[in-house]
KOLTORRO-482701 format. One record per residue (C-alpha): x, y, z; residue in three letters; residue number from 1. Coordinates in pm, 1 decimal. Example, Ala and Ser with C-alpha at 12.3 -4.5 7.8 and 13.67 -1.06 7.14 Angstrom:
BEGIN
c1 c2 c3 code pos
1230.0 -450.0 780.0 ALA 1
1367.0 -106.0 714.0 SER 2
This chain:
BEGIN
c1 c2 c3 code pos
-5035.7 -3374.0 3117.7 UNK 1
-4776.5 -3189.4 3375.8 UNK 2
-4930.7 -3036.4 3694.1 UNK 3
-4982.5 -2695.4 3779.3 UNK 4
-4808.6 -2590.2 4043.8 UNK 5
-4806.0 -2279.9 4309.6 UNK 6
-4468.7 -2103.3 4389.5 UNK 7
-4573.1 -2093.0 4754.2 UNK 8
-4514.6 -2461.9 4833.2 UNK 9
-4171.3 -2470.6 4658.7 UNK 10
-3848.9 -2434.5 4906.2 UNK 11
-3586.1 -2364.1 4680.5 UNK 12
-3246.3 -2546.8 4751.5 UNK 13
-2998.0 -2435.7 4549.3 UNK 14
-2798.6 -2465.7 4215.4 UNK 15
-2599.3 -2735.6 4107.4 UNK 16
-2572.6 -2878.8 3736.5 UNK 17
-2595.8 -3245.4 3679.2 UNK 18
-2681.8 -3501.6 3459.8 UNK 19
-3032.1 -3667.0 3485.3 UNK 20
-2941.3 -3975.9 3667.0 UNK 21
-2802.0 -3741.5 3894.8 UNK 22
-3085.9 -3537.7 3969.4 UNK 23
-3316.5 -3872.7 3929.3 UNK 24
-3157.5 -3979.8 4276.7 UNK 25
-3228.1 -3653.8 4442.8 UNK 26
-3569.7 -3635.4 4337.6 UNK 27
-3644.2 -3947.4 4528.2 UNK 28
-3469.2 -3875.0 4801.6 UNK 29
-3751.6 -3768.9 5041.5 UNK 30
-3897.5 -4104.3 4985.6 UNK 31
-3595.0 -4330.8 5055.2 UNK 32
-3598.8 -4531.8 5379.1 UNK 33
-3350.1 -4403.2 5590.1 UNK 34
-3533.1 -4025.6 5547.2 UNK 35
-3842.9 -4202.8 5663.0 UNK 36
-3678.0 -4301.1 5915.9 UNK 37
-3525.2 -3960.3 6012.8 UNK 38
-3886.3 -3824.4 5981.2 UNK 39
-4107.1 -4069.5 6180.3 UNK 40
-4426.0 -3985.2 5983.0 UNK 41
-4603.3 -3882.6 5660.9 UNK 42
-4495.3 -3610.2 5458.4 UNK 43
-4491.3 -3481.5 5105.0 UNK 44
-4181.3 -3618.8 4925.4 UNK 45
-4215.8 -3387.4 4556.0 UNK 46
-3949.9 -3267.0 4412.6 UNK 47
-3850.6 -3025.9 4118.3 UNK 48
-3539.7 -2956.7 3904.8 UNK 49
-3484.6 -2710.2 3673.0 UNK 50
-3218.4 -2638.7 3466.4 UNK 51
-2977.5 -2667.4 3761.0 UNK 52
-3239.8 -2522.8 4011.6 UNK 53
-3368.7 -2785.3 4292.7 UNK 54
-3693.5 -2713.6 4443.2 UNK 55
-3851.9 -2949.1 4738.8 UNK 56
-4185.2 -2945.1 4906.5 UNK 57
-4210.7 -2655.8 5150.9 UNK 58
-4395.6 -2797.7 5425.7 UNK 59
-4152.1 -3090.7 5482.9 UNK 60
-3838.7 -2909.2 5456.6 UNK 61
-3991.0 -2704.5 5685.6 UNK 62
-4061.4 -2968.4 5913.4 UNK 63
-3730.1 -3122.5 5939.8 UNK 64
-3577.5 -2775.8 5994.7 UNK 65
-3857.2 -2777.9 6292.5 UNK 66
-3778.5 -3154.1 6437.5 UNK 67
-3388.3 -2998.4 6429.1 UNK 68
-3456.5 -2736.2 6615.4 UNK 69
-3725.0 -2879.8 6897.9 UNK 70
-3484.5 -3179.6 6945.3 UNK 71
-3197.5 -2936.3 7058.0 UNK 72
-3423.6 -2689.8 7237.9 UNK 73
-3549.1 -3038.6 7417.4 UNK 74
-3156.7 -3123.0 7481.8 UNK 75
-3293.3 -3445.2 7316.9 UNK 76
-2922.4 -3541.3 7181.9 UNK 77
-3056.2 -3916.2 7193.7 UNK 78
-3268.0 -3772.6 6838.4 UNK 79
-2871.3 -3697.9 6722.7 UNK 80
-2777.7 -3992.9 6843.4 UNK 81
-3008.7 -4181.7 6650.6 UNK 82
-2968.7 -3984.2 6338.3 UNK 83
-2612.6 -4018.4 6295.6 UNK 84
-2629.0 -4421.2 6311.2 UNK 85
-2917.7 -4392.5 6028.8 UNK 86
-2630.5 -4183.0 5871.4 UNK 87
-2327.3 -4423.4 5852.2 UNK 88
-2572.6 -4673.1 5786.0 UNK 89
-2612.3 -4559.3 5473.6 UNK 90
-2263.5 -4476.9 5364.8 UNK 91
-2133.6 -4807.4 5504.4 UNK 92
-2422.4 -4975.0 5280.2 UNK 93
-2303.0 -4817.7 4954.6 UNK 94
-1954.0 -4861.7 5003.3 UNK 95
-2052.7 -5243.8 5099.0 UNK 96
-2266.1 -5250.4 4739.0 UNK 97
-1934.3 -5095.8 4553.0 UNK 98
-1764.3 -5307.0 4735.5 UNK 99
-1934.3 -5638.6 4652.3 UNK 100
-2023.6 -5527.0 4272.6 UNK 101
-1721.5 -5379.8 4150.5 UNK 102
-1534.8 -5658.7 3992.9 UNK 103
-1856.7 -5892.1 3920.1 UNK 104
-1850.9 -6003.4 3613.1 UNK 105
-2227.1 -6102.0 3532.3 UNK 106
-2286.8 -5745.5 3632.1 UNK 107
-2683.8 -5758.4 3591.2 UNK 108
-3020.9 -5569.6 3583.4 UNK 109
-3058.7 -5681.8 3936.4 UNK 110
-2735.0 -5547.1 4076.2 UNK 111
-2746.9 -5203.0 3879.2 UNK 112
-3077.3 -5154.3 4091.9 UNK 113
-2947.9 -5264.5 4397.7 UNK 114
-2641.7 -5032.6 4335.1 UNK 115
-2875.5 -4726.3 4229.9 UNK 116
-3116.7 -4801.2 4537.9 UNK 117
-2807.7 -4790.1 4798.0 UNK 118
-2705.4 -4413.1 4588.4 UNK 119
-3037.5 -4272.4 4658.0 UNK 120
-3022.3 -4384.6 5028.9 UNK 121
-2734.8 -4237.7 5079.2 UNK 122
-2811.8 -3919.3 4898.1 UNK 123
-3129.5 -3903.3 5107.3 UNK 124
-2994.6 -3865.4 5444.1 UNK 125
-2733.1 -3654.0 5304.8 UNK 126
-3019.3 -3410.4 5181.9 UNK 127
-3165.0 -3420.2 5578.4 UNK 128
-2839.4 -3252.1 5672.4 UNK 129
-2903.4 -2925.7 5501.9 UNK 130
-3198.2 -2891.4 5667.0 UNK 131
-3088.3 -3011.1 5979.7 UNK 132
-2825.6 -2822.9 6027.9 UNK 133
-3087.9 -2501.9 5937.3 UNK 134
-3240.7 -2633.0 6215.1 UNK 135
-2948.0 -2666.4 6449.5 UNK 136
-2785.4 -2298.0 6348.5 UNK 137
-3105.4 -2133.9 6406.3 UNK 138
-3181.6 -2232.0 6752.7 UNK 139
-2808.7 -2150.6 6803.7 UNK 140
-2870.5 -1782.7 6676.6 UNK 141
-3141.2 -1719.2 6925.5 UNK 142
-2878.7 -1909.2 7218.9 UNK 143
-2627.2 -1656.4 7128.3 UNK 144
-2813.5 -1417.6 7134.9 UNK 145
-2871.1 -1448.7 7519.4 UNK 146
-2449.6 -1354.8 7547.3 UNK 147
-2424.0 -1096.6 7261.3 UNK 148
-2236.0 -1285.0 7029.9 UNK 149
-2371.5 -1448.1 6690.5 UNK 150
-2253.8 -1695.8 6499.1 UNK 151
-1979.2 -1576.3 6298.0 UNK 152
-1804.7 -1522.1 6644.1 UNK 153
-1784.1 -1893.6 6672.3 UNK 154
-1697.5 -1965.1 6290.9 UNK 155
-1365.9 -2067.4 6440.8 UNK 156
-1464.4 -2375.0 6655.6 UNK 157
-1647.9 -2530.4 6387.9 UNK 158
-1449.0 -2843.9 6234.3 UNK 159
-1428.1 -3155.4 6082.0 UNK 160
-1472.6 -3441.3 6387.5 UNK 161
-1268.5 -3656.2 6154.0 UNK 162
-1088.2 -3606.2 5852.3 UNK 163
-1256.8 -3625.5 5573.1 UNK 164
-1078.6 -3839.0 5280.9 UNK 165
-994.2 -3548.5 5088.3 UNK 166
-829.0 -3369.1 5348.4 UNK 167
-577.6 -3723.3 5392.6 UNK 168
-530.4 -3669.6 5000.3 UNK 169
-418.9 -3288.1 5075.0 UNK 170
-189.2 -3433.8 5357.6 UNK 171
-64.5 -3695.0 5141.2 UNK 172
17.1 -3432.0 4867.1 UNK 173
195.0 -3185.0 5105.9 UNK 174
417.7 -3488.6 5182.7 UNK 175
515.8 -3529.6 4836.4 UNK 176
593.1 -3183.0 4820.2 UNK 177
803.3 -3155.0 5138.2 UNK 178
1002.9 -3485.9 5035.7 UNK 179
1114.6 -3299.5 4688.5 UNK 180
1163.3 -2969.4 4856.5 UNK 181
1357.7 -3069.0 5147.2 UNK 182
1610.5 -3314.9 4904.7 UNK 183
1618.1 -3020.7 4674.4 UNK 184
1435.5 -3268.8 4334.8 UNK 185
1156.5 -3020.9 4312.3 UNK 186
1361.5 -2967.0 3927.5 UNK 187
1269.6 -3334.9 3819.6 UNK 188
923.8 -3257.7 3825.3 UNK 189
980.8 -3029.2 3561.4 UNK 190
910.7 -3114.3 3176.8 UNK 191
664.2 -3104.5 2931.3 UNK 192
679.1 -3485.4 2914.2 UNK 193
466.8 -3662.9 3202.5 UNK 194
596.7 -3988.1 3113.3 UNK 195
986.1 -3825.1 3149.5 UNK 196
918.8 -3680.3 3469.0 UNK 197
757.3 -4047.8 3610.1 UNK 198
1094.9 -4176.1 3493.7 UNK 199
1307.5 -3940.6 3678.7 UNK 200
1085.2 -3985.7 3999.1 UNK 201
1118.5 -4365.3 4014.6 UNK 202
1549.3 -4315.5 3940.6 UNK 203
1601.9 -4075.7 4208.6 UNK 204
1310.2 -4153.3 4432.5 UNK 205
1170.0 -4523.2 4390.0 UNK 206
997.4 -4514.5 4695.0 UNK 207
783.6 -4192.8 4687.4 UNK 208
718.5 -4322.9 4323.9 UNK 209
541.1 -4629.0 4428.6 UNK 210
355.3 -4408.0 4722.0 UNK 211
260.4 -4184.3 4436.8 UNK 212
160.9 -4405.7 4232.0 UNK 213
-62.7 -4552.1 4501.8 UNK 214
-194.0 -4260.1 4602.7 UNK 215
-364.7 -4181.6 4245.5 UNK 216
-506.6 -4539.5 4253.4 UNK 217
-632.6 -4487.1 4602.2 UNK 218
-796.3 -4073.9 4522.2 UNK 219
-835.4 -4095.3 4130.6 UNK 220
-1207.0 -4036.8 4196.5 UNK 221
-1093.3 -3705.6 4354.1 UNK 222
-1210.4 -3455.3 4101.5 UNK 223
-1524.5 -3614.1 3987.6 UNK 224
-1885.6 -3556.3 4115.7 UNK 225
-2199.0 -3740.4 3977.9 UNK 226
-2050.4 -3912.4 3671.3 UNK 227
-1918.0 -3596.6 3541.1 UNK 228
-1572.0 -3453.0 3617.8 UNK 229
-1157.6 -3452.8 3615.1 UNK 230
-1030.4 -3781.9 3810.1 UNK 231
-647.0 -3734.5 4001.6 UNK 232
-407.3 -3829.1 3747.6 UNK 233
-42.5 -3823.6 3747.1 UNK 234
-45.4 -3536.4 3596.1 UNK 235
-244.3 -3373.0 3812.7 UNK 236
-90.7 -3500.5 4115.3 UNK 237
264.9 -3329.2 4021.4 UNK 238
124.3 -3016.4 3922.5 UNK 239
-35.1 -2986.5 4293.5 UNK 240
264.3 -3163.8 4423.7 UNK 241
440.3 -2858.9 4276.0 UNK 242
213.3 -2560.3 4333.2 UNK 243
198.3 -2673.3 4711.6 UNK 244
208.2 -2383.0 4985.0 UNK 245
-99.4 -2369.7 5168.1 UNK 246
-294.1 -2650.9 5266.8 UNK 247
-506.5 -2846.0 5559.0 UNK 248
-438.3 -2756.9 5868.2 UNK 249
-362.4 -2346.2 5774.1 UNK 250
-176.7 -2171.7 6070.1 UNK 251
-330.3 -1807.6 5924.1 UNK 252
-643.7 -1856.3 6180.9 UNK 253
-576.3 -1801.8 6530.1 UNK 254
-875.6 -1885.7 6793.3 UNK 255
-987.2 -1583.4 6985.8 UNK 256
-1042.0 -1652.2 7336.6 UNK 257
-1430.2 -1602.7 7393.8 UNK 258
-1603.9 -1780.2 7652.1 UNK 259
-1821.2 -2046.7 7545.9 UNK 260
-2142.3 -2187.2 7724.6 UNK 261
-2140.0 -2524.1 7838.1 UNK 262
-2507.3 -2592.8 7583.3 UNK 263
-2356.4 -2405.9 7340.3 UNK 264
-2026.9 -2619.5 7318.7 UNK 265
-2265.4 -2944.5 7292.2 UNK 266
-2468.4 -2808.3 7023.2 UNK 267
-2134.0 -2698.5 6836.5 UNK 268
-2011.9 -3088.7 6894.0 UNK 269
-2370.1 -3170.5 6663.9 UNK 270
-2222.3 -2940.0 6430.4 UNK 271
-1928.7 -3065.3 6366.8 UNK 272
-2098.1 -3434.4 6316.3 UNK 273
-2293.4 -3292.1 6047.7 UNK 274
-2012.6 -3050.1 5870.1 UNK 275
-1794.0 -3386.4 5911.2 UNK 276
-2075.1 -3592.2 5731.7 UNK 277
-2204.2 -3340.9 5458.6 UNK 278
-1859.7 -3362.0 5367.0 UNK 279
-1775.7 -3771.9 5406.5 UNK 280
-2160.4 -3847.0 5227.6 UNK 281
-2027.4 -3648.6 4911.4 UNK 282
-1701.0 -3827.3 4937.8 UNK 283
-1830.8 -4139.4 4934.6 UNK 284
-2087.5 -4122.3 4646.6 UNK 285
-1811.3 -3984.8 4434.1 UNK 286
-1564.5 -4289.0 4547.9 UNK 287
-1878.5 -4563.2 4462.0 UNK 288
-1979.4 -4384.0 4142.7 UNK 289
-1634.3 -4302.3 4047.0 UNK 290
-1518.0 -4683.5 4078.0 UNK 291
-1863.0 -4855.2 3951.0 UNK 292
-1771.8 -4694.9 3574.9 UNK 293
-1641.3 -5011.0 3434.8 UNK 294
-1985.4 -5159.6 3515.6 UNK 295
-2186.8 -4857.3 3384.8 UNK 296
-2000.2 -4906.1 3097.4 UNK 297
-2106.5 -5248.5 3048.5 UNK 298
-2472.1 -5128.3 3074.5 UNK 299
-2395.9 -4821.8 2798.6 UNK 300
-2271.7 -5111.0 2549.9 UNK 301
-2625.4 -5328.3 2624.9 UNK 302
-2814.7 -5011.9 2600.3 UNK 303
-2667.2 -4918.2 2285.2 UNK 304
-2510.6 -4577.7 2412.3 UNK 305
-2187.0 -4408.6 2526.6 UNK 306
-2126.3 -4398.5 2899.1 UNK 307
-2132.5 -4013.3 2801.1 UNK 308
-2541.3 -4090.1 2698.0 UNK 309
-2600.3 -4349.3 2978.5 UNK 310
-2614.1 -4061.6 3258.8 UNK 311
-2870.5 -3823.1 3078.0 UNK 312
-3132.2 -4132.9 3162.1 UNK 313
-3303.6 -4180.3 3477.2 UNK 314
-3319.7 -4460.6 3627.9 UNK 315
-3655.2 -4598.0 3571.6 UNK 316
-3574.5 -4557.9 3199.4 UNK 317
-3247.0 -4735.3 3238.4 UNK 318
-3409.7 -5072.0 3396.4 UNK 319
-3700.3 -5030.9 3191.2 UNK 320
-3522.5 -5054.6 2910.3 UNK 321
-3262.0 -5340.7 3015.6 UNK 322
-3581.5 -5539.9 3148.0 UNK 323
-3752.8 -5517.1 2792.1 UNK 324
-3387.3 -5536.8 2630.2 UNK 325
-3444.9 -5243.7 2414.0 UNK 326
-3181.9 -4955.2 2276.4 UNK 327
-3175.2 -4587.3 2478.1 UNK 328
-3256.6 -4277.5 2252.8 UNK 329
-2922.8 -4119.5 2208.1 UNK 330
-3181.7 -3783.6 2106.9 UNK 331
-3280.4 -3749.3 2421.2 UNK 332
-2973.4 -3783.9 2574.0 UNK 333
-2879.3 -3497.4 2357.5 UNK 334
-3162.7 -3268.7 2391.1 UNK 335
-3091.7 -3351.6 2792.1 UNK 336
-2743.2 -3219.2 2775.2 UNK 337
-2833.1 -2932.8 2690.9 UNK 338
-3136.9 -2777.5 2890.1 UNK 339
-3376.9 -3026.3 3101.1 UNK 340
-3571.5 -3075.7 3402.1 UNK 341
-3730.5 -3340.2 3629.0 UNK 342
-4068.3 -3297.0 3787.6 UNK 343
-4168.8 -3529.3 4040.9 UNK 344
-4515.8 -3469.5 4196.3 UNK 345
-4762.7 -3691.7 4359.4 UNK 346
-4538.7 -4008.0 4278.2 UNK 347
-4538.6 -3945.2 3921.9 UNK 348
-4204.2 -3832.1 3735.0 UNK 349
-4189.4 -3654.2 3448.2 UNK 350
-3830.0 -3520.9 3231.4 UNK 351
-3919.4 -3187.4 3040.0 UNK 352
-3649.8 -3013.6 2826.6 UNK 353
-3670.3 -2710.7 2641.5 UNK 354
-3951.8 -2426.9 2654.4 UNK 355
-4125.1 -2614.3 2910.0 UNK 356
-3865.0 -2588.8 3128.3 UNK 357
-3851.6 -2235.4 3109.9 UNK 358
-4166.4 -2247.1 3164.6 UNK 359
-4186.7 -2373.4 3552.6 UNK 360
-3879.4 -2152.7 3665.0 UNK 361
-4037.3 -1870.2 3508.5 UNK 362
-4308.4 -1921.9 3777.8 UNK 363
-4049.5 -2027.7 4088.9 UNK 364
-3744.2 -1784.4 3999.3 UNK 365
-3724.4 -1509.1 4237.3 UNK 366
-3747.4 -1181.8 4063.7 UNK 367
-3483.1 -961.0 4156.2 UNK 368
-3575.8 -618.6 3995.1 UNK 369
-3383.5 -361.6 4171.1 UNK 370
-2958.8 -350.6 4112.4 UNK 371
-2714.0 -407.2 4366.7 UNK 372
-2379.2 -244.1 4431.2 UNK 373
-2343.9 -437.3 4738.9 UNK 374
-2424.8 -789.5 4872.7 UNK 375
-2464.2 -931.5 5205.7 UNK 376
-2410.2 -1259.8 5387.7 UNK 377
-2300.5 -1437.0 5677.5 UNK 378
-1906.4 -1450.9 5789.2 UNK 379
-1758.6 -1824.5 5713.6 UNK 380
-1389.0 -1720.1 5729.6 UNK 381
-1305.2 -1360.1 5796.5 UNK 382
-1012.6 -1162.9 5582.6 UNK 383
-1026.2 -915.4 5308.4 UNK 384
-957.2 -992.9 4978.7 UNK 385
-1033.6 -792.8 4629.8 UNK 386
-1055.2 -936.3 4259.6 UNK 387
-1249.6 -1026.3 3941.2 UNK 388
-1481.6 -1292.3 3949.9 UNK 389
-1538.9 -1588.2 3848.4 UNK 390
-1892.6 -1817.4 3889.9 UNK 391
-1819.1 -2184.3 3909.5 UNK 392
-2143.1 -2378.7 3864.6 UNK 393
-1942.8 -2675.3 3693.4 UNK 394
-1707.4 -2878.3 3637.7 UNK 395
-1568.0 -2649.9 3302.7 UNK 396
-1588.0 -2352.9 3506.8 UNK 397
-1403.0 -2500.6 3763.8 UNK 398
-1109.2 -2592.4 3521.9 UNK 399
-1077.4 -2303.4 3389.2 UNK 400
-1080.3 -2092.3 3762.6 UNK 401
-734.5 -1927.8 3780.2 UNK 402
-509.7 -1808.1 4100.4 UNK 403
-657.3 -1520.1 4305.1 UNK 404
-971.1 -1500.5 4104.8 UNK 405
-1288.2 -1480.0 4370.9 UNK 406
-1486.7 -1795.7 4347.7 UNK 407
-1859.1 -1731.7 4330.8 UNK 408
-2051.4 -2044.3 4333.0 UNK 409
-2422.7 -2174.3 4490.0 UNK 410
-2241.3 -2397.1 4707.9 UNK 411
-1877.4 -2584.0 4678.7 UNK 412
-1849.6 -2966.0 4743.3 UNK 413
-1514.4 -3168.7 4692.0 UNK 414
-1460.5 -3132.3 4349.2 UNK 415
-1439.9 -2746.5 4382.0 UNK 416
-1108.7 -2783.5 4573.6 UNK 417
-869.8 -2755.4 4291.7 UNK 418
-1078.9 -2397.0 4244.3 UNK 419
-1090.7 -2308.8 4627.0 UNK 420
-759.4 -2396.5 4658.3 UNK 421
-638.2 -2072.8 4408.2 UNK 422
-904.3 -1875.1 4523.9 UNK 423
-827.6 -1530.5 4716.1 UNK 424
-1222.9 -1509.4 4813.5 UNK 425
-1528.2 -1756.8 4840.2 UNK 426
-1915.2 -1626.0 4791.8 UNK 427
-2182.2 -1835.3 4800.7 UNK 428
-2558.3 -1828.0 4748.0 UNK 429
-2656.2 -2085.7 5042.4 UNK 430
-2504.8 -2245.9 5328.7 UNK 431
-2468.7 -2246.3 5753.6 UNK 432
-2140.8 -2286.1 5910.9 UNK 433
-2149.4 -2647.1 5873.3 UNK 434
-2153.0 -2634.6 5508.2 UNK 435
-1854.6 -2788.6 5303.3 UNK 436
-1737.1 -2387.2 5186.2 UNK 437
-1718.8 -2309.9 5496.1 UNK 438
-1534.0 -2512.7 5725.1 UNK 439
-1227.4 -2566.4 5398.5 UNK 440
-1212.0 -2233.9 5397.0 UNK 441
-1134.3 -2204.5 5738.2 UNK 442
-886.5 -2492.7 5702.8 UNK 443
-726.4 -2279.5 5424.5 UNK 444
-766.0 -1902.3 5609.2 UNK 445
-947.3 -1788.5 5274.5 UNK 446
-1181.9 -1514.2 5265.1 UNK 447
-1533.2 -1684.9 5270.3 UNK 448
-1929.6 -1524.5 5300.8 UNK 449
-2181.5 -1799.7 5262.9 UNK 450
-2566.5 -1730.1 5191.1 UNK 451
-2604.3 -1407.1 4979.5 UNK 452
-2865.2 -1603.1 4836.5 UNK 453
-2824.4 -1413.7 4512.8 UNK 454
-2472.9 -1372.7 4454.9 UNK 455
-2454.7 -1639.6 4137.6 UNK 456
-2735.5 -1429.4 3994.2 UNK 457
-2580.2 -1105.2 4029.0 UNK 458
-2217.8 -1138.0 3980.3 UNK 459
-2072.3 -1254.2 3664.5 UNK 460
-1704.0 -1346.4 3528.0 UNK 461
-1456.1 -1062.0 3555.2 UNK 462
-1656.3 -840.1 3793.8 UNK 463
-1387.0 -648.6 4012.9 UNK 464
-1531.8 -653.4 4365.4 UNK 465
-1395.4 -644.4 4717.9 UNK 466
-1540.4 -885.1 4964.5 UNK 467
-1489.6 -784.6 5367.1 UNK 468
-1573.1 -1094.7 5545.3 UNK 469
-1470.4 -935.7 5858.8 UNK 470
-1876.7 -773.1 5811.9 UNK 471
-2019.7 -990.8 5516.0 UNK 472
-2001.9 -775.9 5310.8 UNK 473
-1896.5 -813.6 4899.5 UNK 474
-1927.1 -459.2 4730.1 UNK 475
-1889.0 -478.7 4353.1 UNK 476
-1672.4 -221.4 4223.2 UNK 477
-1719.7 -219.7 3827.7 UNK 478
-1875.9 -441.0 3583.2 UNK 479
C-alpha cells in the first residue's frame, strides 16, 4: 500500500530525466555515509521522484541549508574544511572502484554492489552541495547587503578553483582548431566521409592525429550523463574542432573594479570550492559510469536484457535478481521508459508508473494559475540577447538545440555543453552562483538568469522572447 503524503514536507529540487537506476542512487542519497557524516545527527532521509520531478524531505534540506549558513556566520571554515575532504573522499573512492573493476574479468554480484555503493556515495555529497551552497549564498545576501551591493555584482569573481576536466577537453579542442587554422588544413576536415577525413589528418598531420585520437579515448564519456547520452566521437570531435570560436577562458567579461570585503572574499573562496566540485562530482560519475559499460553489459546478458533495459531497474532489483539468478522483466523496463516514479519513505522503496504517478505530482506540483508575460531571476552572466526557445530537459532535446536558440532548461550539467555552447541565452528554473550554468556561462560571456523557478513550465519551443540579464529579466514576446 503507498503512503499518503502532505505537500508541506516536500522541498522540491528540480527537474532532470533519468533512468531508474539513476534516480535509485539519488533516492538514497541522504542515507549514504559520507552525508551522515556531513550532517552529524539524525534526520529524515525520504525521497520522491516523479516523472523527472525530485522531491526531498523538507526539514533536512532545510537543515543543511541552516548548518551552511551558521558555520559561515560562526567563521567556522574548519566545518569547510572538513567537508571538502569528506568530498574528494568520495570521488577518489569511485574513481579507485572504476579503477580496480574495469577490466576484471569475473566481474561479479559482489563487485556490481561495491561499484553501485561507491555511485551513491558520491552522488550523496554531491546532493549536500546544492544545499550548501543555498546556505552559503544566503548568508552572503544579507553580508552584502551591509555595502549595497548584491550578489549579481560579484557574479564575476566566482570561478572554477581548478579546471574542471571538461574545460581541459575545450582547451584541448581549441588546440586542434588553432593547429588547422594557423597551417591553413582547416579544408581536410571537410567531407562527408569521416573515415576520408581521418585519412587526410594522419597524411598531413600524423602527430595531431595520434593526439586526437587520444583525446577521444581519454573524453569519450564527454556527452553522456547517467547511462544515457552521446559519447565524443571522431566525428564529433571534428565538427567542434571546426565550429571553434568561442571557448574557456572568454575575453567578452571584463571585471569591474568594486571593492571587496576581506569576509566576503573568504566566503567567495568557499564558493568557488563548491562551484569547482558540483562540477568535478558530475564529471566523475559520468567518467566511472561511462567506462564501467562493458561490465554492465555483462550483467544485461546474465539478466537476460539489453544494456538499454538494464538501467530502467533499481538496484535492489538488479542484485536481487543476480543473487536468485533469475531473468529481469523487459515489461517493466518498458512501461519505465516511458512514465515512472520512485517513492522512498520510511526506508521502504516503492517504483510506480503510470496514473499513479500522476497521481502524487498532482498533489506536490505547484499550481501556477495566473499567465506571465514576463519572468524574473537572478543575474548569472549579464548581456542581452533575443530569440526562440528551446527547453532542453534531455539528452534528445539537447541534440537537436540549434545556434542562437535560447536554452531553457531546470538546470545544465556537462552534457548540456554542446547546447550551451550555441546558445545566445541561458534560463534556468534553479540554481545560486555556484551552480554549473552559471559559472560556464561566464567562462563563455553568454547571457545567463538562473532561478525563475518556473521558466521550464512556462516557456515552450519556439517562444520569441528577449532575456536582459543586465536586470533578470526574460520578457516573452509572442507565443
Amino acid at each position: 500500500m503507498l503512503p499518503k503524503i502532505n505537500p508541506k514536507d516536500w522541498h522540491y529540487e528540480g527537474q532532470w530525466s533519468e533512468p531508474t537506476l539513476a534516480v535509485d542512487f539519488w533516492m538514497h542519497t541522504l542515507e549514504s555515509a559520507p552525508v551522515r557524516k556531513i550532517l552529524n545527527k539524525k534526520y529524515v532521509a525520504n525521497a520522491m521522484y516523479l516523472d523527472s520531478h525530485y522531491y526531498y524531505w523538507s526539514k533536512t534540506i532545510n537543515s543543511i541549508i541552516n548548518r551552511s549558513y551558521r558555520n559561515i556566520q560562526k567563521n567556522n571554515y574548519n566545518f569547510f574544511k572538513k567537508y571538502f575532504k569528506i568530498i574528494t573522499s568520495a570521488a577518489d573512492n569511485l574513481l579507485d572502484a572504476e579503477k580496480k573493476l574495469l577490466n576484471k574479468k569475473d566481474f561479479d554480484i559482489f563487485d556490481l554492489n561495491y561499484f553501485f555503493n561507491n555511485v551513491k556515495n558520491l552522488v550523496g555529497v554531491w546532493n549536500t552541495i546544492i544545499s550548501t551552497s543555498a546556505g552559503l549564498e544566503k548568508y552572503l545576501e544579507k553580508e552584502l547587503e551591509k555595502y549595497k551591493l548584491n550578489l549579481s555584482d560579484l557574479s564575476f569573481l566566482l570561478k572554477y578553483t581548478r579546471q574542471p576536466w571538461i574545460n581541459l577537453q575545450n582547451k584541448e579542442a581549441r588546440f586542434f582548431a588553432d593547429y588547422f587554422r594557423k597551417r591553413k588544413l582547416l579544408y581536410i576536415l571537410n567531407g562527408n566521409s569521416i573515415e576520408k577525413v581521418k585519412l587526410r589528418i594522419r597524411k598531413n598531420a600524423s602527430v595531431i592525429f595520434k593526439r586526437m585520437d587520444g583525446h577521444i579515448n581519454r573524453y569519450a564519456w564527454v556527452g553522456t550523463h547517467f547511462f544515457k547520452g552521446n559519447p565524443l566521437t571522431w566525428k564529433k570531435l571534428i565538427s567542434e574542432v571546426k565550429n571553434k570560436s568561442e571557448d574557456f577562458p572568454s575575453d567578452k567579461i571584463r571585471a569591474p573594479k568594486i571593492k571587496i570585503p576581506r569576509k566576503v572574499r573568504k566566503i567567495i573562496l568557499i564558493g568557488e570550492e563548491l562551484a569547482y566540485w558540483r562540477m568535478h562530482l558530475t564529471e566523475v560519475c559520468d567518467h566511472a559510469l561511462y567506462y564501467m559499460q562493458p561490465q554492465f553489459k555483462k550483467i544485461s546478458r546474465k539478466l537476460g536484457v539489453r544494456y538499454s533495459e538494464f538501467y530502467w531497474f533499481t538496484t535492489q532489483e538488479i542484485l536481487e535478481a543476480l543473487e536468485s539468478n533469475k531473468k529481469l522483466d523487459k515489461n517493466k523496463a518498458k512501461s519505465r521508459g516511458k512514465k515512472f516514479g520512485i517513492i522512498y519513505i520510511n526506508g521502504v522503496e516503492s517504483v510506480i508508473t503510470g496514473r499513479k504517478v500522476d497521481f502524487y505530482y498532482n498533489i506536490l506540483k505547484s499550481k501556477i494559475d495566473k499567465v506571465f508575460d514576463k519572468l524574473k531571476g537572478a543575474v548569472a552572466s549579464k548581456g542581452y540577447a533575443k530569440g526562440k526557445v528551446r527547453v532542453v530537459i534531455n539528452q534528445k532535446a539537447v541534440k537537436n538545440f540549434k545556434r542562437n536558440e535560447i536554452l531553457v532548461a531546470p538546470e545544465t550539467t556537462p552534457d548540456y555543453l554542446p547546447a550551451m555552447k550555441n546558445a545566445s541565452a541561458i534560463i534556468t528554473d534553479i540554481g545560486g552562483l555556484t551552480c554549473h550554468a552559471a559559472i560556464v556561462s561566464r567562462e563563455f560571456g553568454i547571457p545567463c538568469i538562473i532561478g525563475t523557478k518556473i521558466a521550464t513550465q512556462i516557456l515552450k519551443d519556439g517562444d520569441l522572447v528577449e532575456v536582459d540579464a543586465n536586470k533578470g529579466v526574460v520578457k516573452i514576446l509572442k507565443k
